[in-house]
mmCIF entry with sequence, helices, sheets and N, C-alpha, C, O atoms, coordinates in Angstrom:
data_MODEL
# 
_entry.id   MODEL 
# 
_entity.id                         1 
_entity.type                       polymer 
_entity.pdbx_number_of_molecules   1 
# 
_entity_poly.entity_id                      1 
_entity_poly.type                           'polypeptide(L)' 
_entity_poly.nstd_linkage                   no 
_entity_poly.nstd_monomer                   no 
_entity_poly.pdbx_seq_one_letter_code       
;(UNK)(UNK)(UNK)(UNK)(UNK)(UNK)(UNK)(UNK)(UNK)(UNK)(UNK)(UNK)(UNK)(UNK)(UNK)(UNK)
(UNK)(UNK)(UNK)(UNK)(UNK)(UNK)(UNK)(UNK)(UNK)(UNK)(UNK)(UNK)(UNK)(UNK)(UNK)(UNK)
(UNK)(UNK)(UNK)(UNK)(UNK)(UNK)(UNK)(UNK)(UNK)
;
_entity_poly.pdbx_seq_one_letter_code_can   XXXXXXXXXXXXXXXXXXXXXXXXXXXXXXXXXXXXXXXXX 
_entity_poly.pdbx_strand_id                 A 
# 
loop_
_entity_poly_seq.entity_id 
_entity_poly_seq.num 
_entity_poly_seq.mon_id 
_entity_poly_seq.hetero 
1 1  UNK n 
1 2  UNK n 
1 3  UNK n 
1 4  UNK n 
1 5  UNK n 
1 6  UNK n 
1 7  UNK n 
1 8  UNK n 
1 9  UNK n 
1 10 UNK n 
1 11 UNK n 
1 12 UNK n 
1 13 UNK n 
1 14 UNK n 
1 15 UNK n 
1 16 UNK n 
1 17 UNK n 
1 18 UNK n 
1 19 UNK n 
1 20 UNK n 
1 21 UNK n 
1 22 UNK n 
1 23 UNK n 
1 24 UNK n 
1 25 UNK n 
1 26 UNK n 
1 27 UNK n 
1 28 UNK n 
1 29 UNK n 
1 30 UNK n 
1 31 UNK n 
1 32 UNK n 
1 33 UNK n 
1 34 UNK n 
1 35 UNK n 
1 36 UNK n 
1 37 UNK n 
1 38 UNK n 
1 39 UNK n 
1 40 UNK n 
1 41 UNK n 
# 
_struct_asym.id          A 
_struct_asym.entity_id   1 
# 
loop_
_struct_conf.conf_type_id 
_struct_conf.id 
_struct_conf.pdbx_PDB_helix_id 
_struct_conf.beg_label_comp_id 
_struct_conf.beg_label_asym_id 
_struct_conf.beg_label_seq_id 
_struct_conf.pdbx_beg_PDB_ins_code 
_struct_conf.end_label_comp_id 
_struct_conf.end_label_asym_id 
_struct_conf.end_label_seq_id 
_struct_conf.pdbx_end_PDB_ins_code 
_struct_conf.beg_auth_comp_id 
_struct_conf.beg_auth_asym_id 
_struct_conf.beg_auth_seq_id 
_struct_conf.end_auth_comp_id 
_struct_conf.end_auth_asym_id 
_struct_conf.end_auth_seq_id 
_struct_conf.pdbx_PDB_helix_class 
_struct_conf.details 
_struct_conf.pdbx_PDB_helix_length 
HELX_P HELX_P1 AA1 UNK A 2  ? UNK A 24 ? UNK A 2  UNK A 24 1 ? 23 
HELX_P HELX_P2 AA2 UNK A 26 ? UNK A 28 ? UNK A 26 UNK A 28 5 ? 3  
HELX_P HELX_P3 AA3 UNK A 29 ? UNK A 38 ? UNK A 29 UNK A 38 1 ? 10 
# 
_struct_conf_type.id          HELX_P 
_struct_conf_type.criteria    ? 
_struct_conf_type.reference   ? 
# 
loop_
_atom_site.group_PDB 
_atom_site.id 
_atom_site.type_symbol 
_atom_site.label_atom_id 
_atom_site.label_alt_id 
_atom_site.label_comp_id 
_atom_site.label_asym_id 
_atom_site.label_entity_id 
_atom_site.label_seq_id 
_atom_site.pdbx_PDB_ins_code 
_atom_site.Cartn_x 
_atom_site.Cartn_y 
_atom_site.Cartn_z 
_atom_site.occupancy 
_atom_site.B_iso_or_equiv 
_atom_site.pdbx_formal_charge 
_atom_site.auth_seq_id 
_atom_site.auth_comp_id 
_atom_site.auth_asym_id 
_atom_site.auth_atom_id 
_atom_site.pdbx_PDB_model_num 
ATOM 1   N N  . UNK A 1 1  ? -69.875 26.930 -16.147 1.00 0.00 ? 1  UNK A N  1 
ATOM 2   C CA . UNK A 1 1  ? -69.087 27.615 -15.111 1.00 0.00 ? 1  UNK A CA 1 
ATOM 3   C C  . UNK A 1 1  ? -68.642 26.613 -14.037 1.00 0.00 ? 1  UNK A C  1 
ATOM 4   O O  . UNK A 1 1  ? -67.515 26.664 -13.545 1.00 0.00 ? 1  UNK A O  1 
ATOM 5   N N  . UNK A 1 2  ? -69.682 25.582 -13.642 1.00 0.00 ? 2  UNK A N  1 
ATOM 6   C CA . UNK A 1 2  ? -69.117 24.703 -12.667 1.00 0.00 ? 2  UNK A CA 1 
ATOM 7   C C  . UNK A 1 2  ? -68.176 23.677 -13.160 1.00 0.00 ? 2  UNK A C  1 
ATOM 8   O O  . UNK A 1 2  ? -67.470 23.227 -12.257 1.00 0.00 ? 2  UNK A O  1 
ATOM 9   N N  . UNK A 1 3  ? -67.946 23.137 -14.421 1.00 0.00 ? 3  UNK A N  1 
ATOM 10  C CA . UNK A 1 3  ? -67.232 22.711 -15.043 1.00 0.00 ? 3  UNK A CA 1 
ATOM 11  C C  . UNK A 1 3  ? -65.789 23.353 -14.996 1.00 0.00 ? 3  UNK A C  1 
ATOM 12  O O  . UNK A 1 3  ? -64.738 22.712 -14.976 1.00 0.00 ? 3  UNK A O  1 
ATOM 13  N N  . UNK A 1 4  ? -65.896 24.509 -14.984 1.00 0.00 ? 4  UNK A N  1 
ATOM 14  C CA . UNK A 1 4  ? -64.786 24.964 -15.291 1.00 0.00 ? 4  UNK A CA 1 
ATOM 15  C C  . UNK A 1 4  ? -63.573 25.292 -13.848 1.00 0.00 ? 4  UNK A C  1 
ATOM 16  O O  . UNK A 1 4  ? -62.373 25.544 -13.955 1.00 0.00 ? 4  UNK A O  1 
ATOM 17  N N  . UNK A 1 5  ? -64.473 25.165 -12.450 1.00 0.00 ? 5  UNK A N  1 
ATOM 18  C CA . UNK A 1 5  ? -63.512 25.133 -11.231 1.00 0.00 ? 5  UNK A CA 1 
ATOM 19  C C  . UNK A 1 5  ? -63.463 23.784 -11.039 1.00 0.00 ? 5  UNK A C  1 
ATOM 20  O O  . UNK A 1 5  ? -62.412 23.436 -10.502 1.00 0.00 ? 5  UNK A O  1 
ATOM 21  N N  . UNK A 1 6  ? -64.348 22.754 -11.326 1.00 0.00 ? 6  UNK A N  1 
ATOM 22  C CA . UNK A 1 6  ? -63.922 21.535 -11.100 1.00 0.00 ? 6  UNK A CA 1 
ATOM 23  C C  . UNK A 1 6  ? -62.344 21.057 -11.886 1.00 0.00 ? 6  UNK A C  1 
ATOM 24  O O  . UNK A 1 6  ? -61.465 20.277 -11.518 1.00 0.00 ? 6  UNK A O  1 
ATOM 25  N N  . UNK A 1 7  ? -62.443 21.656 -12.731 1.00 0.00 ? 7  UNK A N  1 
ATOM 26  C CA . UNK A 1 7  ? -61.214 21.339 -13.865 1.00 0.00 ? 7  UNK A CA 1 
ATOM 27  C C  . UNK A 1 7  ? -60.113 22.176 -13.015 1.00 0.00 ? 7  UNK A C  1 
ATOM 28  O O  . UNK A 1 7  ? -59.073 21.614 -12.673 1.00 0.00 ? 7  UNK A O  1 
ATOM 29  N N  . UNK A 1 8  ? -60.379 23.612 -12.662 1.00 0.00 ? 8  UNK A N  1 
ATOM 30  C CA . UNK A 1 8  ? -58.985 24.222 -11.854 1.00 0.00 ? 8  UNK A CA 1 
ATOM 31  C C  . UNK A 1 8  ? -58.511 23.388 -10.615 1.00 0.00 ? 8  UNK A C  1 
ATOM 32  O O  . UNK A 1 8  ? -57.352 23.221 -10.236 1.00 0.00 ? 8  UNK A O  1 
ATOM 33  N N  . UNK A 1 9  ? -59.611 22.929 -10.099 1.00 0.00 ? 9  UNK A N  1 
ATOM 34  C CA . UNK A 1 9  ? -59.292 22.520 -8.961  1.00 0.00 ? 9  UNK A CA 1 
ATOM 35  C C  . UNK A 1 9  ? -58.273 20.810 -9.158  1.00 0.00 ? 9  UNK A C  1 
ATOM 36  O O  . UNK A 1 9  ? -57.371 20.204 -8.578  1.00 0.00 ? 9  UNK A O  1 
ATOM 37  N N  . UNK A 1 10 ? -58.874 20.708 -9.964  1.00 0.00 ? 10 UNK A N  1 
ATOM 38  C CA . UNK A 1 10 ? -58.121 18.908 -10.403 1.00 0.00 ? 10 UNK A CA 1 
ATOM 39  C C  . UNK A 1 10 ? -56.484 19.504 -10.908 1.00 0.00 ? 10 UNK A C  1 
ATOM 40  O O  . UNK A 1 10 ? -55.399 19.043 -10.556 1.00 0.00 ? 10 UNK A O  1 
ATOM 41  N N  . UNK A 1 11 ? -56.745 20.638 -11.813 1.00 0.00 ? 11 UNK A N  1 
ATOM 42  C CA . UNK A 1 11 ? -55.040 20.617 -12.205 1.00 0.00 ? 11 UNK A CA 1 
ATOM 43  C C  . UNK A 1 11 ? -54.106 21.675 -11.268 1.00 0.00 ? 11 UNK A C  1 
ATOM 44  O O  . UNK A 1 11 ? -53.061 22.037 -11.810 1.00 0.00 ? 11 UNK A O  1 
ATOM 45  N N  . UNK A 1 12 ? -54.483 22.397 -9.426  1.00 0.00 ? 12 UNK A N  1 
ATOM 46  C CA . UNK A 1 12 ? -53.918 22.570 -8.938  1.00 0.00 ? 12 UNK A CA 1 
ATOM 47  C C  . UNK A 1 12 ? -53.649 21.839 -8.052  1.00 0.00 ? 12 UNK A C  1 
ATOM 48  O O  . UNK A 1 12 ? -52.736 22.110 -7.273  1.00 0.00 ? 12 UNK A O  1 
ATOM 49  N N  . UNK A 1 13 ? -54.629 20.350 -7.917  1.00 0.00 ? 13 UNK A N  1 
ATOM 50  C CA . UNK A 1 13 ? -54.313 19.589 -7.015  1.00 0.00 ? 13 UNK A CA 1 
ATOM 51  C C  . UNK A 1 13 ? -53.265 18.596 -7.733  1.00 0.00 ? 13 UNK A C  1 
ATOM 52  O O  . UNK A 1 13 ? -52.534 17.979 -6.957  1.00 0.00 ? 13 UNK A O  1 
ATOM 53  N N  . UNK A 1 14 ? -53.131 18.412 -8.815  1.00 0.00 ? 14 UNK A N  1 
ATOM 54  C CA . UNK A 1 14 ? -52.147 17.774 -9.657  1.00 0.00 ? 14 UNK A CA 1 
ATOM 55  C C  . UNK A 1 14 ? -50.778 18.804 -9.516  1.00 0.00 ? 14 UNK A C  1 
ATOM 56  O O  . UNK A 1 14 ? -49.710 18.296 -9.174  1.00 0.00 ? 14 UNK A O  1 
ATOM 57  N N  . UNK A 1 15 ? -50.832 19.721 -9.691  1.00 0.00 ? 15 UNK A N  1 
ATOM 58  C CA . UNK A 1 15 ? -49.465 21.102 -9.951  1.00 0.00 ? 15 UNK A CA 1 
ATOM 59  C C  . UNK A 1 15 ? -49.046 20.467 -8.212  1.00 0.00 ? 15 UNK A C  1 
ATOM 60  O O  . UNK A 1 15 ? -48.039 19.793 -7.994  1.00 0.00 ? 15 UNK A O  1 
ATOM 61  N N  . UNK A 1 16 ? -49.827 20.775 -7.379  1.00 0.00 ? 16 UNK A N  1 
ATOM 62  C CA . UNK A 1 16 ? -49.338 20.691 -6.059  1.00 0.00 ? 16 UNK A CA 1 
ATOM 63  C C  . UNK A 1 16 ? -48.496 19.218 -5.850  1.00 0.00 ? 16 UNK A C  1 
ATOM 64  O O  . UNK A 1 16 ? -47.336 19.274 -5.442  1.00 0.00 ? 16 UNK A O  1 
ATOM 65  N N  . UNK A 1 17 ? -48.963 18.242 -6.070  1.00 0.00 ? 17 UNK A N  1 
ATOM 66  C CA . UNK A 1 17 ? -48.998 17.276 -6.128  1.00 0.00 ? 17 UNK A CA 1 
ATOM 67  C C  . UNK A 1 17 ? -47.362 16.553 -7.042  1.00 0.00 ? 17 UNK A C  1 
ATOM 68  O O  . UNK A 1 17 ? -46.657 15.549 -6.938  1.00 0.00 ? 17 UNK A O  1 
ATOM 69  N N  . UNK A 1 18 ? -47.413 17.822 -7.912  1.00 0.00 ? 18 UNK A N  1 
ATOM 70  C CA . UNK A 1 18 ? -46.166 17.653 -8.924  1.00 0.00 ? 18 UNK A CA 1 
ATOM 71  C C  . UNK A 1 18 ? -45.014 17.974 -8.143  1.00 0.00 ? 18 UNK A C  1 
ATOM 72  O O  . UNK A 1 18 ? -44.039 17.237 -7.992  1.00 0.00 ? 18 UNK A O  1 
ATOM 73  N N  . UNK A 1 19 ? -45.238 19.569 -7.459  1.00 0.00 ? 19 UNK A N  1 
ATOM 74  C CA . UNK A 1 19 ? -44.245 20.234 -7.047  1.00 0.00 ? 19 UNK A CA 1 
ATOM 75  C C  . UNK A 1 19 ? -43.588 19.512 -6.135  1.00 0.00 ? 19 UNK A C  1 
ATOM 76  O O  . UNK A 1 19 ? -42.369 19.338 -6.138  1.00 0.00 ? 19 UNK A O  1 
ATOM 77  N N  . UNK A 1 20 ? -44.568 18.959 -5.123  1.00 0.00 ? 20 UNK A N  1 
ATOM 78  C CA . UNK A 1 20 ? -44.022 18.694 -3.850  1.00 0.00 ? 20 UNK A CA 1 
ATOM 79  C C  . UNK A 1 20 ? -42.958 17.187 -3.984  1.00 0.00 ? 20 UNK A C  1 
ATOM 80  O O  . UNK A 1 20 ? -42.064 16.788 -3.238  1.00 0.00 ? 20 UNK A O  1 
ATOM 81  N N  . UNK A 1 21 ? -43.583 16.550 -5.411  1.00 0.00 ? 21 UNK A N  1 
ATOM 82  C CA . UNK A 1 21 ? -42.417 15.624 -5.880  1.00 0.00 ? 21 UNK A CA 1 
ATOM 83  C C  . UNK A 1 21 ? -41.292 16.192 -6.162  1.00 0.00 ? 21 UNK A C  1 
ATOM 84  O O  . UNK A 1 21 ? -40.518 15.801 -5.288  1.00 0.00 ? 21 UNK A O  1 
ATOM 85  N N  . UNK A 1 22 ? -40.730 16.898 -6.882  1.00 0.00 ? 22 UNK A N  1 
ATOM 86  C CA . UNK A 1 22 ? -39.575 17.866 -7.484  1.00 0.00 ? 22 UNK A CA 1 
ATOM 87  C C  . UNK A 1 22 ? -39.251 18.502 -6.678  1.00 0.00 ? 22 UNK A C  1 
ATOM 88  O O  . UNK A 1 22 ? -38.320 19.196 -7.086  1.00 0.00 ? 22 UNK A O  1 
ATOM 89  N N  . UNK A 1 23 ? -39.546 18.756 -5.413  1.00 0.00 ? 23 UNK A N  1 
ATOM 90  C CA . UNK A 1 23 ? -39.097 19.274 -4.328  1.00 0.00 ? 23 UNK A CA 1 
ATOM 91  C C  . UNK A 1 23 ? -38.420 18.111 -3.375  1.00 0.00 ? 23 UNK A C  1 
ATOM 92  O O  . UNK A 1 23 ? -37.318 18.147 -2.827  1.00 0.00 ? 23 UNK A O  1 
ATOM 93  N N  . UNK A 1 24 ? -38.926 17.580 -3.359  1.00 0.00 ? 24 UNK A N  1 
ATOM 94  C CA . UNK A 1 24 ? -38.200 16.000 -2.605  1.00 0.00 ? 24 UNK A CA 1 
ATOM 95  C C  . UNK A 1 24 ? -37.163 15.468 -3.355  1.00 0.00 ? 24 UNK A C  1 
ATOM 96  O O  . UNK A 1 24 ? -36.206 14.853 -2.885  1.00 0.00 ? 24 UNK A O  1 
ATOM 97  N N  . UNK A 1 25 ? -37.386 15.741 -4.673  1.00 0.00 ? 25 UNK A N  1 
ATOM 98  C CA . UNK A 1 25 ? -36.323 14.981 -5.775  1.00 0.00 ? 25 UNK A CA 1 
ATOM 99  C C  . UNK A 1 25 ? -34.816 16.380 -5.773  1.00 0.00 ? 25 UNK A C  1 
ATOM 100 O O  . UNK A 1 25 ? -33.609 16.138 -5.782  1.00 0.00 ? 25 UNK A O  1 
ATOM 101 N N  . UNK A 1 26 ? -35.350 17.452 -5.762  1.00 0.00 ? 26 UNK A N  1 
ATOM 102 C CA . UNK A 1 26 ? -34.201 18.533 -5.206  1.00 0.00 ? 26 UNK A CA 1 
ATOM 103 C C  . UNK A 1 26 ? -33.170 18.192 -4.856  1.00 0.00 ? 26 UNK A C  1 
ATOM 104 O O  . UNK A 1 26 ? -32.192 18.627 -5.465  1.00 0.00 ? 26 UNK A O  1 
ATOM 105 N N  . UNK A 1 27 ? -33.010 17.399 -3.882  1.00 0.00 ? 27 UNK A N  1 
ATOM 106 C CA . UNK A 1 27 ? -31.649 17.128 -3.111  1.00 0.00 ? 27 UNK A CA 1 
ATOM 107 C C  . UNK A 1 27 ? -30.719 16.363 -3.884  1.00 0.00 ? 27 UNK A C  1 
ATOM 108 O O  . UNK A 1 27 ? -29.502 16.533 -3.952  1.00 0.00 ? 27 UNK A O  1 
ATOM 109 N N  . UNK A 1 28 ? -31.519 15.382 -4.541  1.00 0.00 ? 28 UNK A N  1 
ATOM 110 C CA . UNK A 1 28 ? -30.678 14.157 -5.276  1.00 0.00 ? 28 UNK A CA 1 
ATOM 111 C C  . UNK A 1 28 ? -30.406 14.405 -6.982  1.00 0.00 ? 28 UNK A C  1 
ATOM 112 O O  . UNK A 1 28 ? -29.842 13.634 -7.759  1.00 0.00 ? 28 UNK A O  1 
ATOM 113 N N  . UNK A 1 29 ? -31.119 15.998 -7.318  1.00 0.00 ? 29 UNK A N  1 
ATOM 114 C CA . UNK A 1 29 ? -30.574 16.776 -8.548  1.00 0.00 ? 29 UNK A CA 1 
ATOM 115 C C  . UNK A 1 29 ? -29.127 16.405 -8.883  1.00 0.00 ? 29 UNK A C  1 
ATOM 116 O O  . UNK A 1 29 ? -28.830 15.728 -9.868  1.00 0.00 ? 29 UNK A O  1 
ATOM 117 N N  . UNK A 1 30 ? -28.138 16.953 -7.889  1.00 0.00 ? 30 UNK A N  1 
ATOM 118 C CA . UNK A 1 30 ? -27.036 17.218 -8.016  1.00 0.00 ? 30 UNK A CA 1 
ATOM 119 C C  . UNK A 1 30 ? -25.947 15.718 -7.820  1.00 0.00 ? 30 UNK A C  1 
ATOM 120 O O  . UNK A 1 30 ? -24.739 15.625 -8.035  1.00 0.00 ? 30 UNK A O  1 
ATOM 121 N N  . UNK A 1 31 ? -26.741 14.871 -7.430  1.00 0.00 ? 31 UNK A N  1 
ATOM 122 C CA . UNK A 1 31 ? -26.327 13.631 -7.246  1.00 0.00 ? 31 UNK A CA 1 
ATOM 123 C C  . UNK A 1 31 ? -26.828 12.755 -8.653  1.00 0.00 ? 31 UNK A C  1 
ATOM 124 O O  . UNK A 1 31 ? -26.211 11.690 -8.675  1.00 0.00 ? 31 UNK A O  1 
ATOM 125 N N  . UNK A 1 32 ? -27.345 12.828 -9.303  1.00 0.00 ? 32 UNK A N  1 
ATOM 126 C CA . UNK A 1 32 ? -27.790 12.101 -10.245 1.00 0.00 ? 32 UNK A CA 1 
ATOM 127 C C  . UNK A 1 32 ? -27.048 12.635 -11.179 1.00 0.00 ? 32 UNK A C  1 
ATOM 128 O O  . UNK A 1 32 ? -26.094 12.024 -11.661 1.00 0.00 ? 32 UNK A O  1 
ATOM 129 N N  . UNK A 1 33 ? -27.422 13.944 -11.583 1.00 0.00 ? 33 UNK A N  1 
ATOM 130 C CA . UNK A 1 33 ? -25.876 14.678 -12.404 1.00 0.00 ? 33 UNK A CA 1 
ATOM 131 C C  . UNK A 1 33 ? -24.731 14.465 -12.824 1.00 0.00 ? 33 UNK A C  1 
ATOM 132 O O  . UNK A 1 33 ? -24.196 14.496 -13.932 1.00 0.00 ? 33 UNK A O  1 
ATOM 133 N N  . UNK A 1 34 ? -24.280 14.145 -11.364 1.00 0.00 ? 34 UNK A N  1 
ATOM 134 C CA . UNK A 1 34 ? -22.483 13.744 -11.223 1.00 0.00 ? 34 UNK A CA 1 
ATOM 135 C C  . UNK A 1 34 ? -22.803 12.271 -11.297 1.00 0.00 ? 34 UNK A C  1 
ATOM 136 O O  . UNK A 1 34 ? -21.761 11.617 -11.338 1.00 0.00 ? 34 UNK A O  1 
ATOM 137 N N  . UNK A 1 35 ? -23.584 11.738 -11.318 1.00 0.00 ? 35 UNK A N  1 
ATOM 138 C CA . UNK A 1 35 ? -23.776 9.840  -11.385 1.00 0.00 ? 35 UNK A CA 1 
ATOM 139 C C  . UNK A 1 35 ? -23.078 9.667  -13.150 1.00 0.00 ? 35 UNK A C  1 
ATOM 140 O O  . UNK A 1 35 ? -22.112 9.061  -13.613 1.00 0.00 ? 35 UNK A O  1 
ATOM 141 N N  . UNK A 1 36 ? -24.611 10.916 -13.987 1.00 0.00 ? 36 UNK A N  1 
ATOM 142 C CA . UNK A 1 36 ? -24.352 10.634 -15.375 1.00 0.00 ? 36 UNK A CA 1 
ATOM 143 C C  . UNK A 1 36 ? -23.432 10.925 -15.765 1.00 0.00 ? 36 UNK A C  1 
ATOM 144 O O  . UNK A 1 36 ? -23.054 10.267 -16.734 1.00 0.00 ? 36 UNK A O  1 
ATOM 145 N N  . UNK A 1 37 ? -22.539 12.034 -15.287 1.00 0.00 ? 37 UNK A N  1 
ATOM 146 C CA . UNK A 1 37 ? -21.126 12.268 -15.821 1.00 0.00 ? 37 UNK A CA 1 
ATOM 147 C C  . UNK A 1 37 ? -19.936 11.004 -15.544 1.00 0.00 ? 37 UNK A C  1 
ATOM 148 O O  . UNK A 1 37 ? -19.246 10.451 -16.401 1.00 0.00 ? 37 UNK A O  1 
ATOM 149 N N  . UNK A 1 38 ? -19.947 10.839 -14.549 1.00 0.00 ? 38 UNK A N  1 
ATOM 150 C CA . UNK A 1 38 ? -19.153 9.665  -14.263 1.00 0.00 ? 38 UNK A CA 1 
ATOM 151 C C  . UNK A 1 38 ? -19.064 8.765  -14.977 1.00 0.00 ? 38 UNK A C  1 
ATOM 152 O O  . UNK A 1 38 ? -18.017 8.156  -15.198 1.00 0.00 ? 38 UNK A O  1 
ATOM 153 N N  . UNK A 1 39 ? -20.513 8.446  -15.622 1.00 0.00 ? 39 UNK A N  1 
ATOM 154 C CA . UNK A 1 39 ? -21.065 7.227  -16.609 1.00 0.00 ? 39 UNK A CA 1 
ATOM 155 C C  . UNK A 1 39 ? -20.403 7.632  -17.959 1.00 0.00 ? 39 UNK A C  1 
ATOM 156 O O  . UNK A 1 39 ? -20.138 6.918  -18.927 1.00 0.00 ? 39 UNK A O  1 
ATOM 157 N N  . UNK A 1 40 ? -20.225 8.832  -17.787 1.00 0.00 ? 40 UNK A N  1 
ATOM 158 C CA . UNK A 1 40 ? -20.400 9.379  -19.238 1.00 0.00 ? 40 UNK A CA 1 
ATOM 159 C C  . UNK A 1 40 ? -18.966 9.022  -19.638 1.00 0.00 ? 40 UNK A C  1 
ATOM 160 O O  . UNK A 1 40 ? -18.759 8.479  -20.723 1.00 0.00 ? 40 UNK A O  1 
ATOM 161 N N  . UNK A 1 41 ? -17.934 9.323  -18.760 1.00 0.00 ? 41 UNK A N  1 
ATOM 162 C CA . UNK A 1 41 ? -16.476 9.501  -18.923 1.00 0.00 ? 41 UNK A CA 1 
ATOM 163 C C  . UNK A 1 41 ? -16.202 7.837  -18.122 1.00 0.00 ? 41 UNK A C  1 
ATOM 164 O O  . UNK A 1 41 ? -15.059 7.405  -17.970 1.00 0.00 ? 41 UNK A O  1 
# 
């Protein structure tokens, strides 16, 4: 049983940890997008 919140706790501190990257990266979504299209054509 204690095994098993040590493990939740490691992969919501990782999830958190994820999000708050992909949340910062958000803005520059729509900029990287139009980078690869540009590239593309």
């Amino acid at each position: 049983m204690h095994i098993y919140i040590y493990i939740y706790k490691y992969i919501h501190i990782y999830l958190h940890v994820l999000l708050r990257r992909h949340f910062l990266m958000l803005p520059l979504l729509p900029y990287l997008l139009v980078r690869k299209e540009k590239n593309g054509i």
